[in-house]
C-alpha positions in Angstrom: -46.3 58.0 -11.4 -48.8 55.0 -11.3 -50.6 55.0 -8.0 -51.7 51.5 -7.0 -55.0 50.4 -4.0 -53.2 49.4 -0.7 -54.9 46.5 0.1 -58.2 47.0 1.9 -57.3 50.2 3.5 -58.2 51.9 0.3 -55.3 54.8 -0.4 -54.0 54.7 -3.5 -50.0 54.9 -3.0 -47.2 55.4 -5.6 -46.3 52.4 -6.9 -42.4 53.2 -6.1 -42.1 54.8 -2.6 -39.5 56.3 -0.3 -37.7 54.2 2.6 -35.6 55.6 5.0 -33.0 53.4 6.4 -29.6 54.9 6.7 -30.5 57.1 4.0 -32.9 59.9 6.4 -30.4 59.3 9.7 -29.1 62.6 9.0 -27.0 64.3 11.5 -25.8 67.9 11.4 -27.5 71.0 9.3 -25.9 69.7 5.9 -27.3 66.3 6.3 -30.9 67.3 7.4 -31.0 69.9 4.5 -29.7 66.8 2.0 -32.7 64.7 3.2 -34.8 68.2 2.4 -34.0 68.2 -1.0 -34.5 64.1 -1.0 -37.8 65.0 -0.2 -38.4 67.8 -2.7 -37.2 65.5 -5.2 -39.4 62.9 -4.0 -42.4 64.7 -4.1 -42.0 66.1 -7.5 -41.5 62.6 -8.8 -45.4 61.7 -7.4 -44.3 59.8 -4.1 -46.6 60.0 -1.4 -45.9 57.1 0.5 -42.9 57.3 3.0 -41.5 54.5 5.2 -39.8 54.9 8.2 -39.1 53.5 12.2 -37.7 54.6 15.1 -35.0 52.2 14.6 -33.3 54.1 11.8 -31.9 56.9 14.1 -33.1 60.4 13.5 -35.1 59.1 10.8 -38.1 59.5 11.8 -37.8 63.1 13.4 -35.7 64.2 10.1 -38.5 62.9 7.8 -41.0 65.0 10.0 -38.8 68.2 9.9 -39.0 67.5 5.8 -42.7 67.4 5.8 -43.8 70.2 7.7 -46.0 72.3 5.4 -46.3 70.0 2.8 -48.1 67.0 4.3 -50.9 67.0 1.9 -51.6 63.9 0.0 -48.7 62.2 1.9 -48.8 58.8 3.5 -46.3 58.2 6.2 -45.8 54.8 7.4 -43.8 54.4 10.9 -43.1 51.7 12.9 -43.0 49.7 16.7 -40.5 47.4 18.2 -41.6 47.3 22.0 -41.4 44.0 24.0 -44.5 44.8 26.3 -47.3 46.8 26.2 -46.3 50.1 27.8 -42.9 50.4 26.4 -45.1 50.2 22.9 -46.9 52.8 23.9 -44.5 55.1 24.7 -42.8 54.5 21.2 -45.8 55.7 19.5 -46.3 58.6 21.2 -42.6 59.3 20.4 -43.2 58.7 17.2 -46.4 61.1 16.7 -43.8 63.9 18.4 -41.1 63.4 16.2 -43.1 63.1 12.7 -44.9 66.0 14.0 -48.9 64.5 13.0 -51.7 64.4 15.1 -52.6 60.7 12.9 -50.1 58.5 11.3 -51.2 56.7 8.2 -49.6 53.1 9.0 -48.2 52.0 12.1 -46.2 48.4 11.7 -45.4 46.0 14.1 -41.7 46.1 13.2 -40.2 41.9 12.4 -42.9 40.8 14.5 -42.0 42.0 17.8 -44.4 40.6 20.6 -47.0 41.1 18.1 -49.4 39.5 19.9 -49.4 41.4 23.1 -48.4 44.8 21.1 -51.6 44.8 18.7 -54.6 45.5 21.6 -52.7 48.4 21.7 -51.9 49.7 18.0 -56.0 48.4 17.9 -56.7 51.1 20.0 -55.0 53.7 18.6 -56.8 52.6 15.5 -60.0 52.7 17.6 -59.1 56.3 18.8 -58.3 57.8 15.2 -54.8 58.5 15.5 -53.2 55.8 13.6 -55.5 54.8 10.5 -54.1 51.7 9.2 -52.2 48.7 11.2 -49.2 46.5 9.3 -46.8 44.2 10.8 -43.4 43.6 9.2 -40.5 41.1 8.8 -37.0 40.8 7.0 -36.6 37.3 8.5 -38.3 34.7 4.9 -37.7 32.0 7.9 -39.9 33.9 9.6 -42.7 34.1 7.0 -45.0 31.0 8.7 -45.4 33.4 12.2 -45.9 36.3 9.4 -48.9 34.4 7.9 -50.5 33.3 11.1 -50.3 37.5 11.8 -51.7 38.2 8.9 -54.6 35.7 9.0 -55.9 37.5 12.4 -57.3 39.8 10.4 -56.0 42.7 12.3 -53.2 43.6 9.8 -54.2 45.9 6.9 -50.8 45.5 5.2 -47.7 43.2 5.2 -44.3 44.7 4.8 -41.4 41.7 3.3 -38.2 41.4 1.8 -38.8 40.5 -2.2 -36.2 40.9 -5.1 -35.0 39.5 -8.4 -32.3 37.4 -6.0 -34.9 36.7 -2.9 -38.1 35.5 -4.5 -39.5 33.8 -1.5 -42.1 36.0 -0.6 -43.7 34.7 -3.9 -44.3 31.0 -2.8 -47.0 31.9 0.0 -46.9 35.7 1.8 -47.7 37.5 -1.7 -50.5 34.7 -2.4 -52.0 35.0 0.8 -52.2 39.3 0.9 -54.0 38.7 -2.2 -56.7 36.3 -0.8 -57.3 38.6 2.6 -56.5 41.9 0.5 -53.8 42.7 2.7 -52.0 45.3 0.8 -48.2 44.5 0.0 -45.1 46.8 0.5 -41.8 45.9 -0.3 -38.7 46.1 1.4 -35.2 45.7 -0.2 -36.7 45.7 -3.4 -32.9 46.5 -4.8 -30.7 44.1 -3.2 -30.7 41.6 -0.1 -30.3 43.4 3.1 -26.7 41.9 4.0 -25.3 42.1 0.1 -26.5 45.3 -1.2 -24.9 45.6 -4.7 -24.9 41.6 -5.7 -28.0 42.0 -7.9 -26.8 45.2 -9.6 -23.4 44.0 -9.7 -25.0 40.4 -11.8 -27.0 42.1 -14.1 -24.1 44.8 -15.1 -22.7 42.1 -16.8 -25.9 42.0 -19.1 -26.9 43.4 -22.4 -30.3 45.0 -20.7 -31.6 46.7 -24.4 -34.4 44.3 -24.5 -35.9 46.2 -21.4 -35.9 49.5 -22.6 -38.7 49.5 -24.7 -40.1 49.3 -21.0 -38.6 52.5 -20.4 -35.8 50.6 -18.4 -32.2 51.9 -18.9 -30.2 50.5 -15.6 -29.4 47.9 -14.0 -31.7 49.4 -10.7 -34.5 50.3 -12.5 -34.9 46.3 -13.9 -34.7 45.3 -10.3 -37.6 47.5 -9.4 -39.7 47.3 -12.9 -39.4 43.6 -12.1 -41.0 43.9 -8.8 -44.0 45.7 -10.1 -45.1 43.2 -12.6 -45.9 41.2 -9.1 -50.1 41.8 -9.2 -49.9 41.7 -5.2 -47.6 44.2 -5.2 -48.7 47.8 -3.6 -45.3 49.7 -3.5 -41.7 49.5 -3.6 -40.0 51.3 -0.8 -36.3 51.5 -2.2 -34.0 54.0 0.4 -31.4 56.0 -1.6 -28.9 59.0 -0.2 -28.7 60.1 -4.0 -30.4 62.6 -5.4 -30.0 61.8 -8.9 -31.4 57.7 -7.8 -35.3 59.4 -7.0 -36.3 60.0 -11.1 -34.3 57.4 -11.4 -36.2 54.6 -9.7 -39.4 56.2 -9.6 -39.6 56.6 -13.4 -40.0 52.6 -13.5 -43.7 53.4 -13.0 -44.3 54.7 -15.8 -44.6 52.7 -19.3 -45.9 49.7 -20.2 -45.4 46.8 -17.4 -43.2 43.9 -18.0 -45.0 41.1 -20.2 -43.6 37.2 -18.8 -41.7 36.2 -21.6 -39.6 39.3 -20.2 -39.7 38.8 -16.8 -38.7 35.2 -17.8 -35.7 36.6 -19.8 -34.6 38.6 -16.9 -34.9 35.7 -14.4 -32.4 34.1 -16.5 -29.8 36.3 -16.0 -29.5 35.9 -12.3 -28.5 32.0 -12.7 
């Protein structure tokens, strides 16, 4: 596993990660022990950055469970989504109960939700100790200008956006910009667009991908994520996968040589 600098905050994070929508909203003793093993898997891979939110159900509470005893040298990223300043404060104590930490790593202001009157208090908490790092997130590209102007408060430590090989907006200013302020970058989607999950792996199945495997690529998902990492902003990918056999899978992308631009070019190609 290649472990990359998260922006200014200074932790050095796997360069593939672990997301948790849908994938961790596990229900019953089967599905909670699935997400175990998920997590074994994980961390014998070299992950130790995690990504999760009270929005994805028992997510955050399941990923906790997974962790207990083993929270060494992990870096768990959480969430808010309150519309005023108590009800934000409430979440986050939720959330330190259900991950079951007396700090959290990175706490995001989920797609920009009332950002400004939410930070004073993620600012405290940062203040306090119990939340190290602050981020503020958005899925919304038509959303990226309000992203920015967050971003250049200088009270974000990282920026959490959609970017893939079939959404390559993030690349015209966001990406750019976390460079300048050394806002560290974390992807989301990094597979597929949110609403059309299997487009790009369905496109580039119709592909002869041998020129990538002297890259140590040999699916269609791994040259989605390999291509991400070329990106020199780029902290982490946080792909979200209910498979066991998808964790070596996508996190062996990090290893091997990265992908030079007449490549990257060649790949661009096959998505028009």
């Amino acid at each position: 596993m290649q472990y990359r600098t998260l922006g200014r905050t200074g932790l050095q994070v796997s360069a593939v990660g672990m997301g948790t929508w849908q994938s961790f909203d596990a229900r019953g003793r089967e599905e909670v022990e699935h997400v175990n093993q998920l997590v074994t898997e994980a961390l014998r891979c070299g992950v130790n950055l995690f990504d999760t939110a009270p929005m994805y159900g028992a997510a955050e509470g399941v990923l906790g469970l997974a962790l207990r005893g083993r929270r060494d040298g992990v870096i768990i990223a959480t969430k808010v989504l309150a519309h005023d300043r108590r009800a934000a404060q409430a979440q986050v104590e939720e959330s330190f109960r259900q991950l079951q930490v007396d700090v959290i790593d990175l706490m995001q202001i989920h797609n920009l939700a009332a950002w400004q009157d939410v930070t004073p208090v993620l600012e405290r908490y940062k203040a306090q100790g119990r939340v190290r790092f602050l981020g503020v997130t958005d899925y919304r590209t038509g959303m990226f200008p309000e992203l920015m102007r967050a971003m250049r408060t200088g009270a974000f430590d990282t920026v959490q956006v959609p970017y893939n090989l079939g959404d390559r907006e993030a690349e015209r200013e966001v990406l750019p910009l976390a460079r300048t302020l050394n806002v560290g970058v974390l992807v989301m989607t990094p597979l597929c667009p949110m609403f059309d999950r299997s487009r790009l792996l369905r496109a580039l199945r119709r592909h002869d991908l041998s020129f990538l495997r002297p890259y140590g690529v040999t699916t269609p998902g791994q040259a989605l994520l390999k291509y991400l990492l070329a990106h020199p902003a780029v902290a982490s990918l946080l792909p979200a996968t209910a498979k066991l056999e998808r964790v070596p899978e996508n996190t062996a992308v990090a290893d091997g040589p990265p992908l030079p631009q007449p490549v990257l070019r060649q790949l661009e190609s096959l998505m028009r």
